[in-house]
C-alpha positions, -999 to 999 in steps of 0.1 A, spaced: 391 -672 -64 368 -656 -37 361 -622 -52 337 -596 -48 307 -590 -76 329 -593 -107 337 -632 -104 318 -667 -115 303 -699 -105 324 -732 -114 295 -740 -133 297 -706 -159 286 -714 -197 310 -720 -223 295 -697 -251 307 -715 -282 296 -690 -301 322 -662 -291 344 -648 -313 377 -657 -294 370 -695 -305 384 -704 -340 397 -665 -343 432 -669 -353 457 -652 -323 497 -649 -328 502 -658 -288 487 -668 -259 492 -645 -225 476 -662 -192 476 -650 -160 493 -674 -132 470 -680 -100 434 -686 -104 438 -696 -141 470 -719 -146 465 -725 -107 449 -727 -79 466 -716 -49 440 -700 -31 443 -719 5 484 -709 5 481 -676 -2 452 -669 18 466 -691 53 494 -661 48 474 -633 41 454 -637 71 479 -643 99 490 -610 81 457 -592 84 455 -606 118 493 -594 130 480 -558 118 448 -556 129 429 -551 93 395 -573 95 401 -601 75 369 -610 60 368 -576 39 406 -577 32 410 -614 18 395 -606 -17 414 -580 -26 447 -598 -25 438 -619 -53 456 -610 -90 477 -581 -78 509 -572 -66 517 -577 -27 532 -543 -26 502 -526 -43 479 -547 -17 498 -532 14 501 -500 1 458 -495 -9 461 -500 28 481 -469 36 487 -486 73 507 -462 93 547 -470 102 541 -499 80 571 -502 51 553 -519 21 585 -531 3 595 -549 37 560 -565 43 558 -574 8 590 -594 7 579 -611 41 549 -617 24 570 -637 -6 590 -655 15 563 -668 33 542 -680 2 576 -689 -10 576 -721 16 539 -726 17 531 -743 -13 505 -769 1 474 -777 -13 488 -758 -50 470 -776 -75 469 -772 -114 431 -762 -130 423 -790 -147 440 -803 -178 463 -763 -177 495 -780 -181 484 -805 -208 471 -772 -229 501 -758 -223 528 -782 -234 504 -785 -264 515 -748 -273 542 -738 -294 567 -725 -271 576 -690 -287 537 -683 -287 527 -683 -253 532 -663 -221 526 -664 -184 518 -626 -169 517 -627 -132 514 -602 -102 538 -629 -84 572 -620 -80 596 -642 -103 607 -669 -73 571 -673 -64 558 -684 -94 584 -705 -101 578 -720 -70 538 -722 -74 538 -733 -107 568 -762 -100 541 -771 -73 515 -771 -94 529 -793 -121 531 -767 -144 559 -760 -177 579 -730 -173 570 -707 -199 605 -688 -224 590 -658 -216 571 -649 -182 568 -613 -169 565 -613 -131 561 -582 -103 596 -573 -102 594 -565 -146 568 -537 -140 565 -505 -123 528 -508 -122 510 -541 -118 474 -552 -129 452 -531 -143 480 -514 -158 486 -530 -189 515 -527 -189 526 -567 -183 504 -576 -211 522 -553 -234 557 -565 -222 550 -601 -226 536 -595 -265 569 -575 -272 593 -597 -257 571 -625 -279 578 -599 -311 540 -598 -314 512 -572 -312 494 -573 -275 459 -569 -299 463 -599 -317 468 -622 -289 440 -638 -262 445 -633 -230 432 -661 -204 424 -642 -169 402 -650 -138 410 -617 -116 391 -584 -117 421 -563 -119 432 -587 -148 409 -585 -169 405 -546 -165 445 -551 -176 437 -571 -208 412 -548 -215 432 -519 -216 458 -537 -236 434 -542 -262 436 -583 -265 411 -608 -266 400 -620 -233 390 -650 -222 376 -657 -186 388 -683 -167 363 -695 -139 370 -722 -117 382 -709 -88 353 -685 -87 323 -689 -59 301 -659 -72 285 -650 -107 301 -629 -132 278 -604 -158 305 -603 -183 304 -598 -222 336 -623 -219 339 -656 -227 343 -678 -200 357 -715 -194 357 -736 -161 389 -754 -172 410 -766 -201 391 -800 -206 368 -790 -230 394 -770 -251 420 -776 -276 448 -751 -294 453 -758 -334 480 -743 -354 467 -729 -388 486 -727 -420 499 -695 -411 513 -700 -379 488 -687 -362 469 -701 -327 431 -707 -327 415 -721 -296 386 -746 -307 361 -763 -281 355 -803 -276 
């Protein structure tokens, strides 16, 4: 997505040599927008008529809308006589029926269906309706477990998602990899203490990063070992 310093070229390295590739991880957690899907070009046509109706420049507001919460969004604001909770639902609804130009990262949903079901997770900033909606739009399979806005009291960086979504797996957060494009979600699977894995193809700036990082999910594949455990191996 278009982010600050802290985000990557389409054209990132893959380094093979990592030590997320062939570790072995009870479950996979991944973010929703910007690394199962792109919906930039939605959520960004609202955001703006938004910004415009309350007179809050645009071009420095757009990138930090990206990977958290609307309410938290309105409320860094601190706009006067503005009710966050209100604005924020607007906000849903309106993303809600604008689901144009949504679009899958390449090859997310065949990685996905390749995944045991009980072993992965989607943890989203997006309220429960909206990502239902984006990732129908996208072409993407509905996860058993998915922890949306409305599960947490604080959303990214707070950990706090990435821990629920590991519990409600009946796994450690620590021993699974989390896949990530946003700032504020990777400072969140950071704190959770899980791998980390950077997802980049949404991303118009470079990254310094001690992260992995992967453009899509061509060049990747998910292998069961013996033990039950998931170890993501490269093409």
């Amino acid at each position: 997505m278009k982010y600050p310093p802290g985000s990557c070229k389409r054209k990132c390295p893959l380094p093979a040599h990592h030590s997320i590739f062939n570790t072995p991880y009870r479950a996979f957690l991944f973010d929703m927008d910007g690394t199962v899907l792109n919906s930039i070009a939605a959520a960004e046509r609202i955001w703006t008529a938004w910004a415009v109706r309350h007179k809050v420049d645009v071009e420095s507001f757009l990138p930090t809308i990206h990977g958290a919460r609307a309410i938290d969004t309105i409320n860094r604001l601190a706009l006067s006589g503005v009710n966050a909770e209100a604005e924020a639902a607007f906000i849903t609804e309106a993303e809600i029926e604008d689901v144009e130009g949504i679009v899958e990262v390449a090859s997310a949903a065949r990685f996905l269906k390749s995944l045991p079901a009980n072993q992965w997770a989607i943890v989203t900033s997006a309220p429960r309706a909206l990502a239902r909606r984006r990732m129908a739009a996208a072409g993407i399979p509905q996860p058993e477990v998915m922890v949306t806005a409305e599960d947490v009291s604080a959303g990214k960086p707070d950990p706090a998602g990435y821990r629920l979504a590991a519990r409600r797996l009946g796994v450690e957060v620590t021993k699974c990899l989390v896949f990530e494009d946003a700032a504020v979600g990777i400072l969140a699977a950071e704190a959770a203490g899980a791998g980390l894995v950077v997802m980049t193809s949404t991303h118009v700036h470079p990254i310094e990063t001690p992260h992995a990082t992967l453009v899509s999910y061509d060049r990747v594949t998910a292998v069961v070992d013996s033990d039950g455990q998931l170890r993501l191996h490269t093409l």
